[in-house]
N, C-alpha and C positions, 0 to 999 in steps of 0.2 A: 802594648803599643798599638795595636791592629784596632782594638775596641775602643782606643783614643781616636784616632785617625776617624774610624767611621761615625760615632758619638759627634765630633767637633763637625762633620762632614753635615752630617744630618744640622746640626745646628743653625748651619751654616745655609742650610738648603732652606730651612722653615722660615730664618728671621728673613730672608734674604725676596720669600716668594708676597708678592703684592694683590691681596686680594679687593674687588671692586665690592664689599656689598659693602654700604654704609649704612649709615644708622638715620631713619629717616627725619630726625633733627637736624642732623648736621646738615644736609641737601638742604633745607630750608638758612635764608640770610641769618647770622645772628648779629644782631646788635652787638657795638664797643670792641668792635677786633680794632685793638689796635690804638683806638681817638677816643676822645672827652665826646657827649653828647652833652646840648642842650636841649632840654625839653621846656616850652613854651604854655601856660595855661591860654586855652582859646576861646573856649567857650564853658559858660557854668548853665545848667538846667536844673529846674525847680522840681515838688513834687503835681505841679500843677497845671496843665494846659496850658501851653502856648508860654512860657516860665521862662525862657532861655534868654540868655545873654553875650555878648561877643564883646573883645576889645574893651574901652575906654568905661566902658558902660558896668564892667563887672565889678562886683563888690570888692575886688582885688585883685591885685596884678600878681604873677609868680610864676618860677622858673625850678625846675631839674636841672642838676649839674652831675653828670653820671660817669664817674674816671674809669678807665678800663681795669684800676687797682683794686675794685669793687667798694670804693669809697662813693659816699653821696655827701650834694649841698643843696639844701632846698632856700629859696628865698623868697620872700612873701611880702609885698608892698601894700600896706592898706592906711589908708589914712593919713598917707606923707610921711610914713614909719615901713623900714625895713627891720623887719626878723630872720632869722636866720635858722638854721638846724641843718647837721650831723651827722653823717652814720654808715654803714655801710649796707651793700644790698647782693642780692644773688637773685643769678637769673635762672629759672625754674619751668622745664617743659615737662608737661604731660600731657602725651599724645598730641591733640589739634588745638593747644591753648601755651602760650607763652606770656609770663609774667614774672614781674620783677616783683621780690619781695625786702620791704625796706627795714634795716634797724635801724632804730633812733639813738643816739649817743648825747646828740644834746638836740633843744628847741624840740621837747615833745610837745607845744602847744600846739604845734604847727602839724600833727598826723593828721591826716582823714582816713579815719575809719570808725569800725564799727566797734575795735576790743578795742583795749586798753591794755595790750600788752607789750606796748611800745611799737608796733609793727604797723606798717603799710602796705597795701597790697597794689599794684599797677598793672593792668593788664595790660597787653602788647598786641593790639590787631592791627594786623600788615607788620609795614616795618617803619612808618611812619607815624602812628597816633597810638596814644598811652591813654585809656580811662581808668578815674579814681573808681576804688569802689565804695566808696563813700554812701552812696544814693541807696544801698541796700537797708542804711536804717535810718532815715530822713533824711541825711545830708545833701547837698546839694551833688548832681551828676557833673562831674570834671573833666573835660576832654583835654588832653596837651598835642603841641603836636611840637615832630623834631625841627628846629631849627638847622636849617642848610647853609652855612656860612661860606 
């Protein structure tokens, strides 16, 4: 009974004690505690000088919809035509670099990337703007930025 008592005691002492180091991800904001994001496309850039486009002008309108269930909906206006796509995603630190990486479930015409393995990759610099990485094998460079409702 005595090596019950101190065993439980000890237990007791360890769950109980609160240690400050954390983990130097968590110290940095993370995205979707908690809320839906919308992510906004803002600007598309070419692979060619002075290339860039904003707003009305871009060959397409389109939006991230990012639940905190780690469900996504991407939506894509081109042409007086909404498309749609699917999927879920997970959000991925290593070290100084944060990015969302996306599976596709349905509307894979709609990835930007470079494989074909159904995935998409979104970088996270700051805590407001998302770039595609698209632009790595001629695609056009993607910027979104978070919508603040």
């Amino acid at each position: 009974m005595k090596a019950f008592t101190v065993l439980f005691s000890f237990f007791l002492a360890v769950s109980s004690c609160n240690t400050n180091d954390t983990n130097e991800a968590e110290d940095q904001p993370v995205p979707l505690k908690g809320e839906a994001q919308k992510w906004e496309l803002v600007k598309m850039t070419g692979s060619m000088v002075n290339s860039e486009t904003t707003g009305d002008a871009m060959e397409w309108q389109e939006n991230y919809f990012l639940n905190p269930n780690g469900s996504f909906e991407k939506q894509r206006v081109y042409d007086g035509t909404t498309t749609k796509a699917t999927g879920s995603y997970e959000l991925i630190v290593q070290e100084d670099e944060k990015y969302f990486e996306l599976t596709y479930e349905t509307g894979k015409e709609l990835i930007a990337s470079c494989s074909r393995n159904g995935k998409e990759i979104l970088v996270l610099n700051g805590s407001d703007a998302l770039y595609a990485t698209w632009n790595a094998c001629d695609g056009p460079g993607l910027e979104y930025r978070l919508v603040k409702e």
